[in-house]
OpenMM code with the backbone's topology and positions (N, CA, C; nanometers):
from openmm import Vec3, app, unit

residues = "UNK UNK UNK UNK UNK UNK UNK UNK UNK UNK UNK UNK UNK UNK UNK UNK UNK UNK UNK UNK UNK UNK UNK UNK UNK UNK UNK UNK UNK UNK UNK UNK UNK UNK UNK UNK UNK UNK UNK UNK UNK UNK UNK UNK UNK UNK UNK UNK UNK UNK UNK UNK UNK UNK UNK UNK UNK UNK UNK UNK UNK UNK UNK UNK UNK UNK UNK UNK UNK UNK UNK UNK UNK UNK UNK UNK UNK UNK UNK UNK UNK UNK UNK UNK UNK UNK UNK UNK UNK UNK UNK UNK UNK UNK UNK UNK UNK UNK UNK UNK UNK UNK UNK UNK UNK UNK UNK UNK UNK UNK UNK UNK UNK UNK UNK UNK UNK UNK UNK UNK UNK UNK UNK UNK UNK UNK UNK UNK UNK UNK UNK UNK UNK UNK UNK UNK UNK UNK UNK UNK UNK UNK UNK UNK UNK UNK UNK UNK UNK UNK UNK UNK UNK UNK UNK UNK UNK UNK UNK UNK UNK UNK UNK UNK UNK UNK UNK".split()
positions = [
    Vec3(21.5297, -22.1831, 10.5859),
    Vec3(21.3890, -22.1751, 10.6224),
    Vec3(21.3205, -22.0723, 10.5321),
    Vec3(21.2096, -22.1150, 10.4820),
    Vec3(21.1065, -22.0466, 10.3771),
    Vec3(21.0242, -21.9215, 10.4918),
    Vec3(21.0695, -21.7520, 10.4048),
    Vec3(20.9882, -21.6932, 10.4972),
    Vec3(20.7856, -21.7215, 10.4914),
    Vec3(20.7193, -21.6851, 10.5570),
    Vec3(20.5484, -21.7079, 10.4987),
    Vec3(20.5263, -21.6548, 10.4103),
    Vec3(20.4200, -21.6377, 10.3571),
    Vec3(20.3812, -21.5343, 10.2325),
    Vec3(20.3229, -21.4232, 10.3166),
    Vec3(20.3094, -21.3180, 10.2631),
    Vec3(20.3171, -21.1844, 10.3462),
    Vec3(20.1554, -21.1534, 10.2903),
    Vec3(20.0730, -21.1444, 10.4521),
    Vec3(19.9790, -21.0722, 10.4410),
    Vec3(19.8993, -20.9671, 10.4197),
    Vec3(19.7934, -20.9893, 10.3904),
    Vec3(19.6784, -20.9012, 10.3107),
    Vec3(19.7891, -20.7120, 10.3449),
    Vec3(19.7915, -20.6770, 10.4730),
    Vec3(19.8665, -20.5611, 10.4505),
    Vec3(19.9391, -20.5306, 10.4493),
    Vec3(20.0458, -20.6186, 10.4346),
    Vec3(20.1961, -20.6031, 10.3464),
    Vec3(20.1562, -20.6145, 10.1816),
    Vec3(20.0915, -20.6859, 10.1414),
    Vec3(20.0642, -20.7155, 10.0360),
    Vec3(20.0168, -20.5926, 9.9565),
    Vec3(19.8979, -20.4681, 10.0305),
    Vec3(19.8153, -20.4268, 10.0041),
    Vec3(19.9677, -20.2787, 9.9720),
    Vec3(20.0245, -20.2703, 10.1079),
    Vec3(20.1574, -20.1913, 10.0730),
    Vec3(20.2348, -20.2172, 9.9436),
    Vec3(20.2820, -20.3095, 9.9115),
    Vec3(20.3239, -20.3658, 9.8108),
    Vec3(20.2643, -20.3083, 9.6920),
    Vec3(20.1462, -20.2834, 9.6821),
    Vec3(20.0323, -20.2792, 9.5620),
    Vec3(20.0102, -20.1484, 9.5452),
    Vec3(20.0660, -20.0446, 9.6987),
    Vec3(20.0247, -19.9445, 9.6606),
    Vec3(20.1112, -19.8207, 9.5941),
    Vec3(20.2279, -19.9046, 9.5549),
    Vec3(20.3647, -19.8490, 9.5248),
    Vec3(20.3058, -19.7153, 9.4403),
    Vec3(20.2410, -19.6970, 9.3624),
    Vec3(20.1978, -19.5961, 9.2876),
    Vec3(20.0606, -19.5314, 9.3046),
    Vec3(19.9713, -19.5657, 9.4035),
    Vec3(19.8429, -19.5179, 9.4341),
    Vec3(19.8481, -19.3727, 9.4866),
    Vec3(19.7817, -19.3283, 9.5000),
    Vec3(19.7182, -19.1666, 9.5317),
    Vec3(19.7545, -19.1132, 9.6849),
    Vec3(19.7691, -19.0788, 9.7312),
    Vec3(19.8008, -19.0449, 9.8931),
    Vec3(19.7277, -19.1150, 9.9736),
    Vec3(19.6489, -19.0675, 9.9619),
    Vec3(19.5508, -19.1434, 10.0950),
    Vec3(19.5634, -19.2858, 10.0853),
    Vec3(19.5242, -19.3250, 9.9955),
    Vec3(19.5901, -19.4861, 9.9890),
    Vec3(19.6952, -19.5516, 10.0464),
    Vec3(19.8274, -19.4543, 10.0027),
    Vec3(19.9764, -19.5036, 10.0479),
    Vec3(19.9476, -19.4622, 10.2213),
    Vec3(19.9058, -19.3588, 10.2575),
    Vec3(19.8829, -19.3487, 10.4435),
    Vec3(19.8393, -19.4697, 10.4302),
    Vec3(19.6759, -19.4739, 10.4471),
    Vec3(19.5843, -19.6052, 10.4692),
    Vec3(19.7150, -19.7559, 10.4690),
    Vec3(19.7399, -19.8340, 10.3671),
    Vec3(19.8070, -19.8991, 10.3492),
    Vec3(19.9115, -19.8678, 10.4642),
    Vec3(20.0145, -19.8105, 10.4536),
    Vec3(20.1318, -19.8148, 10.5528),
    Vec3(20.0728, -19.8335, 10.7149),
    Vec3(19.9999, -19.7216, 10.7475),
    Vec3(19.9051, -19.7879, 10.8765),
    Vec3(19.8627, -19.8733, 10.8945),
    Vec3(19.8122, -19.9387, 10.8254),
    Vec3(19.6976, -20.0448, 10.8175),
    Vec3(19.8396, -20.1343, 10.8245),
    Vec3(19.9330, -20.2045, 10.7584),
    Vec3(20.0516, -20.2564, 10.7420),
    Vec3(20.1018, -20.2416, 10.9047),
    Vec3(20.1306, -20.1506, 10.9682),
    Vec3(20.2244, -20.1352, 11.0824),
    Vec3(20.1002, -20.2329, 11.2103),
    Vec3(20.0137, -20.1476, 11.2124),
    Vec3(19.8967, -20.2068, 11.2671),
    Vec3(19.9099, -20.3471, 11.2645),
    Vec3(19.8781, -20.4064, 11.1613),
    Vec3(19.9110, -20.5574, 11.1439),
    Vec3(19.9952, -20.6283, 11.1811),
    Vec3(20.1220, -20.5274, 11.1717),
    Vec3(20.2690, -20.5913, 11.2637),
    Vec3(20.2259, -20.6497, 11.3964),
    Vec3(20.2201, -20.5030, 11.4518),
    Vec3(20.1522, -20.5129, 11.6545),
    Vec3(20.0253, -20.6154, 11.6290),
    Vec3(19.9505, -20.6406, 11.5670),
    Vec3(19.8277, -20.7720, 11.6364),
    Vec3(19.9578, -20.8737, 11.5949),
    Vec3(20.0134, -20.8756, 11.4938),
    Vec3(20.1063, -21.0310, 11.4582),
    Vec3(20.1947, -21.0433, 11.5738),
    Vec3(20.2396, -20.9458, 11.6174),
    Vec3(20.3774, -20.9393, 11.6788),
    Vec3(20.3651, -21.0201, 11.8512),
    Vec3(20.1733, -20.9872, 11.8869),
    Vec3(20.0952, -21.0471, 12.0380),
    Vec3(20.0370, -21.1629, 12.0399),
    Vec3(20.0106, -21.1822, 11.8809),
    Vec3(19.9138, -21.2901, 11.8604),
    Vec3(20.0112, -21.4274, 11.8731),
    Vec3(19.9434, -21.5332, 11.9506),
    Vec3(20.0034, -21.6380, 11.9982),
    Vec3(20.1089, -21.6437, 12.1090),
    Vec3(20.1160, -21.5222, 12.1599),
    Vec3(20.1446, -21.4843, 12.2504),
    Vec3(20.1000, -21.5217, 12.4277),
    Vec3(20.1367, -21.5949, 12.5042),
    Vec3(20.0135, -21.6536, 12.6218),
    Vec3(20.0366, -21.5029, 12.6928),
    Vec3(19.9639, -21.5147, 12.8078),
    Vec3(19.9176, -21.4019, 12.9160),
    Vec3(20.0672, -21.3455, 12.9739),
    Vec3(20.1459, -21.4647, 13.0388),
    Vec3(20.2644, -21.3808, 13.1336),
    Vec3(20.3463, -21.3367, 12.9890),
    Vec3(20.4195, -21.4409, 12.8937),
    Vec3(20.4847, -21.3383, 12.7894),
    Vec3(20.4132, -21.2318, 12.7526),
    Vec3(20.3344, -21.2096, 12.7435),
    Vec3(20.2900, -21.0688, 12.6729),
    Vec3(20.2646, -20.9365, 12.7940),
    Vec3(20.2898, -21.0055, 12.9247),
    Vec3(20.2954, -20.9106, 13.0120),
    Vec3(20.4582, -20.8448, 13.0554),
    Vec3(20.5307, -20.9740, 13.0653),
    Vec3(20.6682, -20.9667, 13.0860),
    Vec3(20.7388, -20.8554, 13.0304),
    Vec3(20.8372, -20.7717, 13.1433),
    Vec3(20.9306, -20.6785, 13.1147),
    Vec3(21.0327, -20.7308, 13.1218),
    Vec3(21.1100, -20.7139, 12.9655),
    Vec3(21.2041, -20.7223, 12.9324),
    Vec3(21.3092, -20.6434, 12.8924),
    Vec3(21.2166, -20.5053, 12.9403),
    Vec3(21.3417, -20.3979, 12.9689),
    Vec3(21.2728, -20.3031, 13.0337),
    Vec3(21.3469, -20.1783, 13.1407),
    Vec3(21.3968, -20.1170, 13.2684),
    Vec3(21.2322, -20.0667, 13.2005),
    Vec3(21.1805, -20.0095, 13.1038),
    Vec3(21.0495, -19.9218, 13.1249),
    Vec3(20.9133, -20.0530, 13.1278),
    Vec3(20.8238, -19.9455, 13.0884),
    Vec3(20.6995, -20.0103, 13.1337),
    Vec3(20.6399, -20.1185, 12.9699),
    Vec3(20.7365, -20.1037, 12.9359),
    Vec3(20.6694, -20.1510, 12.8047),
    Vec3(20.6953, -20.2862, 12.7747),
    Vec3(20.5902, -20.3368, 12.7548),
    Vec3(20.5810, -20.4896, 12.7535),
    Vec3(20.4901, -20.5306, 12.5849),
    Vec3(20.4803, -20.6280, 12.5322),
    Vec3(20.3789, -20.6747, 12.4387),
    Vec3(20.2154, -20.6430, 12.4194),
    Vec3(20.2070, -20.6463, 12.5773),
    Vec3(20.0170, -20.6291, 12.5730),
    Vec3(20.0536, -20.4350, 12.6205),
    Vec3(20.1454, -20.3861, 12.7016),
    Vec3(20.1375, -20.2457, 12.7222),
    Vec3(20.1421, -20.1846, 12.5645),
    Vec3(20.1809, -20.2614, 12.4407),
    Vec3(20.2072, -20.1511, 12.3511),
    Vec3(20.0765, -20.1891, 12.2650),
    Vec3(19.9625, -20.2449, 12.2999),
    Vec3(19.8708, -20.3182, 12.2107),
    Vec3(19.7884, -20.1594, 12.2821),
    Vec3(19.8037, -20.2076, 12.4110),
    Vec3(19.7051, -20.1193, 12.5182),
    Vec3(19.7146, -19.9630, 12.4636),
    Vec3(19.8380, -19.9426, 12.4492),
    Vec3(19.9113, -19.7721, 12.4532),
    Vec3(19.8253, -19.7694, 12.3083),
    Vec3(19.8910, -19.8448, 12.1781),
    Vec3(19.8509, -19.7690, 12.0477),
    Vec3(19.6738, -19.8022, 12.0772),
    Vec3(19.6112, -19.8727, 12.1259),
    Vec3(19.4634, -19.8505, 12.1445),
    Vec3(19.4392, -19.7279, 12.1752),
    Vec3(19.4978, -19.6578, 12.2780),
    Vec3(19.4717, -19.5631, 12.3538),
    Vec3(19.4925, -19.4250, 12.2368),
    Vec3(19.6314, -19.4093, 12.1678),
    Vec3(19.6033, -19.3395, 12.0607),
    Vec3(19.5870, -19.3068, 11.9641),
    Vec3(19.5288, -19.4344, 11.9115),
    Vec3(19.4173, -19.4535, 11.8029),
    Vec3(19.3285, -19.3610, 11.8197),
    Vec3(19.2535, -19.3913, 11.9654),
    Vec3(19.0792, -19.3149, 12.0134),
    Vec3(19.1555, -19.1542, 12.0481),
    Vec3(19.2591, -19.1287, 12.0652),
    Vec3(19.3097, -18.9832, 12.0785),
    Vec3(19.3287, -18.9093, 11.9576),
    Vec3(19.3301, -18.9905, 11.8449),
    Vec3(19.3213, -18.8527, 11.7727),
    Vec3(19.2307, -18.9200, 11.6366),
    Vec3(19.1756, -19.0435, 11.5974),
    Vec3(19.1185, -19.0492, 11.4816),
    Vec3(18.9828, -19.0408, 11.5905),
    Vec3(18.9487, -19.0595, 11.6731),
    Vec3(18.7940, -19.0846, 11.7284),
    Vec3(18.7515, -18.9235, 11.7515),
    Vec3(18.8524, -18.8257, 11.7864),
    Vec3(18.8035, -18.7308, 11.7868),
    Vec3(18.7714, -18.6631, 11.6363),
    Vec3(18.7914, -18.7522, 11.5201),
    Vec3(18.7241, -18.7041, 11.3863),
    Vec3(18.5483, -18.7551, 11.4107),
    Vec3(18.4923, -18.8419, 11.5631),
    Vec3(18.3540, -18.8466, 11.5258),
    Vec3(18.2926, -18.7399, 11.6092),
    Vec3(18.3666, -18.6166, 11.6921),
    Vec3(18.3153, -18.5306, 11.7629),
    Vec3(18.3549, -18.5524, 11.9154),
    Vec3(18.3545, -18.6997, 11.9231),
    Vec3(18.4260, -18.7633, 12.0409),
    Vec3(18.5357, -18.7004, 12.1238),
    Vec3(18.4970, -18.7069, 12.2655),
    Vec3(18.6263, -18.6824, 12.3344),
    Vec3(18.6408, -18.7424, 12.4064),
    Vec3(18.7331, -18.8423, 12.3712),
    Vec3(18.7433, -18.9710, 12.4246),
    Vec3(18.8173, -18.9983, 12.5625),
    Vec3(18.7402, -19.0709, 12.6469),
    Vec3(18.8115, -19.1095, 12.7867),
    Vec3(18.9462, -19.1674, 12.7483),
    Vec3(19.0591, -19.0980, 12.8081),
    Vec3(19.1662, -19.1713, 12.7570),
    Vec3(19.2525, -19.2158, 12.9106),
    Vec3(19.3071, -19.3176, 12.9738),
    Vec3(19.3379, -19.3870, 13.0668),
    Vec3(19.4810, -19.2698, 13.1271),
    Vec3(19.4806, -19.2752, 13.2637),
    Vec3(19.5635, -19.1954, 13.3392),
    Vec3(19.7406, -19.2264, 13.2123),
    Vec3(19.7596, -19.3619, 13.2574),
    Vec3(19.8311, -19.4791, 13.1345),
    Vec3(19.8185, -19.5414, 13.0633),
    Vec3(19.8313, -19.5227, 12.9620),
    Vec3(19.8129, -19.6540, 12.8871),
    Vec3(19.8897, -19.7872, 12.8590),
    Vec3(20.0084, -19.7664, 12.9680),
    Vec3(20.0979, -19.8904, 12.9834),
    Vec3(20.0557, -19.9764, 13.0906),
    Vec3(19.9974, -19.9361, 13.1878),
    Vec3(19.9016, -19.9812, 13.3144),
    Vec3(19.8250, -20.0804, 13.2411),
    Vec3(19.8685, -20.2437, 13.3240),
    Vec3(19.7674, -20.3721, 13.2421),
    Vec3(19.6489, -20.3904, 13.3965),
    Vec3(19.5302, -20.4437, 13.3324),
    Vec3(19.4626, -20.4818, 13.4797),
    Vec3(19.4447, -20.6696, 13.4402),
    Vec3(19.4059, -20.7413, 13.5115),
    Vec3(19.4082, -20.8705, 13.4930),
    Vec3(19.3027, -20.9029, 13.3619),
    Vec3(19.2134, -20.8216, 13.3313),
    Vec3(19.1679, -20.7936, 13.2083),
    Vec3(19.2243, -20.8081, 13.1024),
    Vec3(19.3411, -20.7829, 13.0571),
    Vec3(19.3892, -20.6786, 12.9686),
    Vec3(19.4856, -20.8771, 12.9263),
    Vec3(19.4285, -20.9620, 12.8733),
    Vec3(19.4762, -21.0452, 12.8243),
    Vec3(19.5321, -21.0269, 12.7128),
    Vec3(19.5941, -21.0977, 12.6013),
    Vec3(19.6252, -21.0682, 12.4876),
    Vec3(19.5112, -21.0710, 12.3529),
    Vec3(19.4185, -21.1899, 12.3909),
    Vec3(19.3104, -21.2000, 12.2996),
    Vec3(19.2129, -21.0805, 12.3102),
    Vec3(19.1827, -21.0178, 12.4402),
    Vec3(19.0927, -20.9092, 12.5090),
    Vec3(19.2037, -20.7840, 12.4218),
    Vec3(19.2673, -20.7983, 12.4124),
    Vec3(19.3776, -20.6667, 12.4026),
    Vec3(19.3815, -20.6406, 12.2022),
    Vec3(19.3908, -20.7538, 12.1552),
    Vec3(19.3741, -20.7352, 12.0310),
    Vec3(19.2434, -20.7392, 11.9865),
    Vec3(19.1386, -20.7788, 12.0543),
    Vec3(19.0163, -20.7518, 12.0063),
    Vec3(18.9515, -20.6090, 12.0245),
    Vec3(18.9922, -20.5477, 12.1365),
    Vec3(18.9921, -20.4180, 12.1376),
    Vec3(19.0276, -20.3484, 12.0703),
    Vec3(19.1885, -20.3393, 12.0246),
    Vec3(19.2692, -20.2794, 11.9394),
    Vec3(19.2564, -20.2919, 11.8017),
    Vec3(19.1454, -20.3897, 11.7394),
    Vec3(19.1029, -20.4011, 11.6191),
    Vec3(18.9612, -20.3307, 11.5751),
    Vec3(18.9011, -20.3251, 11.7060),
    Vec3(18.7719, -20.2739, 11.6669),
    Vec3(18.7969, -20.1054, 11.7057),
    Vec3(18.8898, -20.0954, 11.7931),
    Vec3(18.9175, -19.9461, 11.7685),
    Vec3(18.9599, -19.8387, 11.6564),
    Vec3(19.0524, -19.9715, 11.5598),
    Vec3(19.1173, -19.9341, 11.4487),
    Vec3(18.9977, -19.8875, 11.3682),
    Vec3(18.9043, -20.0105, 11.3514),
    Vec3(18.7803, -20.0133, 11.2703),
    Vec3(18.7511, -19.8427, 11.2687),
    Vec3(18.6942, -19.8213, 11.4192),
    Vec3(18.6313, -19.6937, 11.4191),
    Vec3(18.6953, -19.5781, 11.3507),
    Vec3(18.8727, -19.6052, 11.3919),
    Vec3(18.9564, -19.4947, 11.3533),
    Vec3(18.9221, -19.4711, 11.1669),
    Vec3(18.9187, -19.6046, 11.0897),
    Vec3(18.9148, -19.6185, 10.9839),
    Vec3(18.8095, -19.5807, 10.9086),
    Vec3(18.6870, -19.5866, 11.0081),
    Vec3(18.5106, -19.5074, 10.9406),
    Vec3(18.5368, -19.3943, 10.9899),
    Vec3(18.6163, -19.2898, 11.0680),
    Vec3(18.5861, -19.1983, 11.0758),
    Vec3(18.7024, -19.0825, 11.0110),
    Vec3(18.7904, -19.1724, 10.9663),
    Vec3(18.8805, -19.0878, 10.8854),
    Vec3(18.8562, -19.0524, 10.7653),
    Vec3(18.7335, -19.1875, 10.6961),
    Vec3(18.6805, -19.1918, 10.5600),
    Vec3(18.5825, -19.1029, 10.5492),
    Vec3(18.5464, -19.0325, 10.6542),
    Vec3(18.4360, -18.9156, 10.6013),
    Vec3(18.5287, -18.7519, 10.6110),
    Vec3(18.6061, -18.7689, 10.5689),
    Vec3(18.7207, -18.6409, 10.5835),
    Vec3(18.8218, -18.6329, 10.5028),
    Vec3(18.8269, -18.5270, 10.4343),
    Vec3(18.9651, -18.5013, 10.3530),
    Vec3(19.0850, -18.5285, 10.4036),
    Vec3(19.1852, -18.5278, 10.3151),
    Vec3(19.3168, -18.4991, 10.3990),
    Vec3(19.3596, -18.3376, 10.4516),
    Vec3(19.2846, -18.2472, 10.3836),
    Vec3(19.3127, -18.1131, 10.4469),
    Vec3(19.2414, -18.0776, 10.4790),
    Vec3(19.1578, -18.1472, 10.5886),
    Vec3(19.0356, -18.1273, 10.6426),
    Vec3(19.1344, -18.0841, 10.8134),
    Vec3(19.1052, -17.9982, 10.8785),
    Vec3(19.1276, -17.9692, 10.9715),
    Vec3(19.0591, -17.9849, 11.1602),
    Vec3(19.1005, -18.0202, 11.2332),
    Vec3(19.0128, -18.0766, 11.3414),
    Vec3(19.0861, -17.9944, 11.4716),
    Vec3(18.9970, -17.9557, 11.6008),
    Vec3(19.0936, -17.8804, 11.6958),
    Vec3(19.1116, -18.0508, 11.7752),
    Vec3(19.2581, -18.0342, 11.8544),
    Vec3(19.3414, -18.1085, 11.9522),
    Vec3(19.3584, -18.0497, 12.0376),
    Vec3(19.3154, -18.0837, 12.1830),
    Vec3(19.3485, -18.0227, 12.3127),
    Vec3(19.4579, -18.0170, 12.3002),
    Vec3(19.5358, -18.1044, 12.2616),
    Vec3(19.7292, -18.0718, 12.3361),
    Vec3(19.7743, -18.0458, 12.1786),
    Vec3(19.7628, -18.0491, 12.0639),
    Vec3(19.8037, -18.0156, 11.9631),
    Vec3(19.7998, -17.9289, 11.8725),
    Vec3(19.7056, -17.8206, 11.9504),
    Vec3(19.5929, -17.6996, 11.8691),
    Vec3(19.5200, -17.7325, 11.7253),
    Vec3(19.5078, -17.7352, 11.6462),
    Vec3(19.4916, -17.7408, 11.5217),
    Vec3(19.5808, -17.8539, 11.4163),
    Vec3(19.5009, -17.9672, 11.3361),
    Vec3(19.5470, -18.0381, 11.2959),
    Vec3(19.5124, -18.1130, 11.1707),
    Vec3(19.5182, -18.1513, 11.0594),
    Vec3(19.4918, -18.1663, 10.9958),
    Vec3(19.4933, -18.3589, 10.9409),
    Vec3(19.4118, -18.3698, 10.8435),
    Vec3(19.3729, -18.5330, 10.9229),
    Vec3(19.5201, -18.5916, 10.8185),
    Vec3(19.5398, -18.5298, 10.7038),
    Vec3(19.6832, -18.5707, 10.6664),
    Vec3(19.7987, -18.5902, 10.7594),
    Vec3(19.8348, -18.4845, 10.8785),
    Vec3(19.9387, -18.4969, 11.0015),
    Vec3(19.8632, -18.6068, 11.0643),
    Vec3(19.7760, -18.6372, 11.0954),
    Vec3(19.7077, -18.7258, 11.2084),
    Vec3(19.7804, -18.9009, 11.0916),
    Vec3(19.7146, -18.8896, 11.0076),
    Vec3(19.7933, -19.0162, 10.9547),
    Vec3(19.9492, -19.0250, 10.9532),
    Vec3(19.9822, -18.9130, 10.8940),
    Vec3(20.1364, -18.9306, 10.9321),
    Vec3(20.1707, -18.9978, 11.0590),
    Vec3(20.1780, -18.8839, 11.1937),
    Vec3(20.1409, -18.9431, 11.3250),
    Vec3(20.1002, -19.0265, 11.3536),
    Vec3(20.0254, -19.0853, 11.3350),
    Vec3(19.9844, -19.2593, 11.3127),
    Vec3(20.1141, -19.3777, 11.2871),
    Vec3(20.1149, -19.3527, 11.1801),
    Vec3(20.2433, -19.3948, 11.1065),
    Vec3(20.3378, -19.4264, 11.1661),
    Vec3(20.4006, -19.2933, 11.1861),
    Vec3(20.5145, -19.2712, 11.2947),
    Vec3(20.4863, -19.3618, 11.3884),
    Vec3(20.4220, -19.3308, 11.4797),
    Vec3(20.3961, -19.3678, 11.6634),
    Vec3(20.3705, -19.5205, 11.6336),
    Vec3(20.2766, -19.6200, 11.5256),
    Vec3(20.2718, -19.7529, 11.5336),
    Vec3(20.3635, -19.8433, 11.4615),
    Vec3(20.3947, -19.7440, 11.3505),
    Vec3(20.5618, -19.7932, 11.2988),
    Vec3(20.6524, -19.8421, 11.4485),
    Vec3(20.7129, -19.7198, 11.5196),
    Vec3(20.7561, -19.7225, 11.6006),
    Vec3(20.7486, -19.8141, 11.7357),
    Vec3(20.6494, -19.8259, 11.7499),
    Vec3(20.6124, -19.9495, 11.8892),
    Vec3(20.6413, -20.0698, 11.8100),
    Vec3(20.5687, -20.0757, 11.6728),
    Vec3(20.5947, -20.2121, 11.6464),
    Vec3(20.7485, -20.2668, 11.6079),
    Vec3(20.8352, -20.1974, 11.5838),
    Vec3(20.9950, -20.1858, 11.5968),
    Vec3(20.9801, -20.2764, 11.7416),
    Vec3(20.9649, -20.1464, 11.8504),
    Vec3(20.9723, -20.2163, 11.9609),
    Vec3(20.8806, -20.3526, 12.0119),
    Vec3(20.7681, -20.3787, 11.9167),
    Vec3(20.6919, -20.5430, 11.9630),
    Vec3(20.7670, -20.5789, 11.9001),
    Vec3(20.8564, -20.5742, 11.7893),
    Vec3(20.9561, -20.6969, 11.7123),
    Vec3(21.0571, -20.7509, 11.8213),
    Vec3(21.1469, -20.6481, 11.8650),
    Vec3(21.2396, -20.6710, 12.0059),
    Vec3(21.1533, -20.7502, 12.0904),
    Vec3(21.0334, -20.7028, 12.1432),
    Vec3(21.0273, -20.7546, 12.2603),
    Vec3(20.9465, -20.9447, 12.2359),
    Vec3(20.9385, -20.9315, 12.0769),
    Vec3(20.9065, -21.0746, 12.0608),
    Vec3(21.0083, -21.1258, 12.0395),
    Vec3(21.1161, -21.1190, 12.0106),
    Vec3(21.2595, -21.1431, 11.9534),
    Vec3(21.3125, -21.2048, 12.1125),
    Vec3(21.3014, -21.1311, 12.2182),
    Vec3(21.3281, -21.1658, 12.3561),
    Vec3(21.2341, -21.3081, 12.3741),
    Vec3(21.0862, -21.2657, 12.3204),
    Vec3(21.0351, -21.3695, 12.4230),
    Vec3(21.0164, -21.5207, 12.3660),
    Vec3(21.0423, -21.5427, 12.2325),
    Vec3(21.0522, -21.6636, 12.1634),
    Vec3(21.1523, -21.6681, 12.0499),
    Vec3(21.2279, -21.5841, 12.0052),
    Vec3(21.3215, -21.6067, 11.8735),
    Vec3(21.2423, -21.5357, 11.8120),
    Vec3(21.1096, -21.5112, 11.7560),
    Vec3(21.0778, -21.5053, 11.6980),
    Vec3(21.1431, -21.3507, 11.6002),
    Vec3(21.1197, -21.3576, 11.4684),
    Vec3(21.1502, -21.1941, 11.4008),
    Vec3(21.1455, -21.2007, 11.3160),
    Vec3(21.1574, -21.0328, 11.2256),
    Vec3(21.1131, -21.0252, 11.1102),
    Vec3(20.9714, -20.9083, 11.1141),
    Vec3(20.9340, -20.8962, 10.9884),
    Vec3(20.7936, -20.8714, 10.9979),
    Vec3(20.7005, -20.9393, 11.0031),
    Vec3(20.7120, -21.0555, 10.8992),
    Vec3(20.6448, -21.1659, 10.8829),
    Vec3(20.6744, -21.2859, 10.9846),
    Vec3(20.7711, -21.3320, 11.0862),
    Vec3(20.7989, -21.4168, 11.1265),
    Vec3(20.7518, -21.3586, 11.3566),
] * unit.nanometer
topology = app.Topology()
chain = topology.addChain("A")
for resn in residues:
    res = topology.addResidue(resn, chain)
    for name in ("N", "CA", "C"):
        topology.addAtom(name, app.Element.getBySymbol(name[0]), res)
């Protein structure tokens, strides 16, 4: 079986093998990001709710969660202090998969205009993190949506075969 051709932000990773810093963040985020919408998308309502293991984390809980800290630490680059949910693994009958990635895309958006008016050693205060700089905040990014999307690969791997990055 032929894998797909790998999209705009795998591609854009690919391209950025030698670009400038901020670029290679941007790209790798932007890349992981893309995983988690691929990983829900086509996904119906109960699979993407379904626990398929002992914690709370399901397909639409990890769309929900990285929404949640997206607006926790790039939204507070617009002055913002953003309402952030008791949980962010908590689904309400709302919280569909199409509702869930449309959220989680236009949140990105914001994260993405408001990181672009800031250096990388531009510094910002964090209630729970004291002092931070928007270079760690991408790292952190990185990390934390790298990471879930590991775990949306598993938990799509459970719910149709499906795997891979691209698949």
């Amino acid at each position: 079986m032929e894998s797909p051709p790998p999209r705009p932000p795998a591609l854009r990773v690919m391209r950025a093998n030698t670009a400038e810093e901020r670029e290679i963040l941007e790209a790798f985020l932007d890349f992981y990001r893309d995983i988690v919408v691929h990983k829900i998308a086509g996904v119906d309502d109960q699979a993407a709710r379904a626990r398929l293991v002992p914690s709370m984390t399901t397909l639409a809980g990890l769309v929900r969660h990285l929404t949640t800290v997206e607006r926790n630490w790039f939204h507070r680059l617009t002055g913002e202090d953003p309402e952030l949910p008791d949980s962010s693994w908590e689904l309400s009958d709302a919280h569909t998969p199409s509702v869930l990635i449309e959220e989680y895309e236009r949140v990105c958006a914001v994260s993405r205009r408001a990181a672009a008016g800031f250096a990388l050693d531009d510094v910002i205060p964090h209630p729970d993190a004291g002092q931070v700089s928007v270079r760690w905040i991408y790292v952190h990014m990185i990390e934390e949506t790298a990471r879930h999307a590991g775990h949306a690969d598993i938990l799509r791997e459970l719910t149709d075969g499906s795997t891979g990055v691209l698949g």
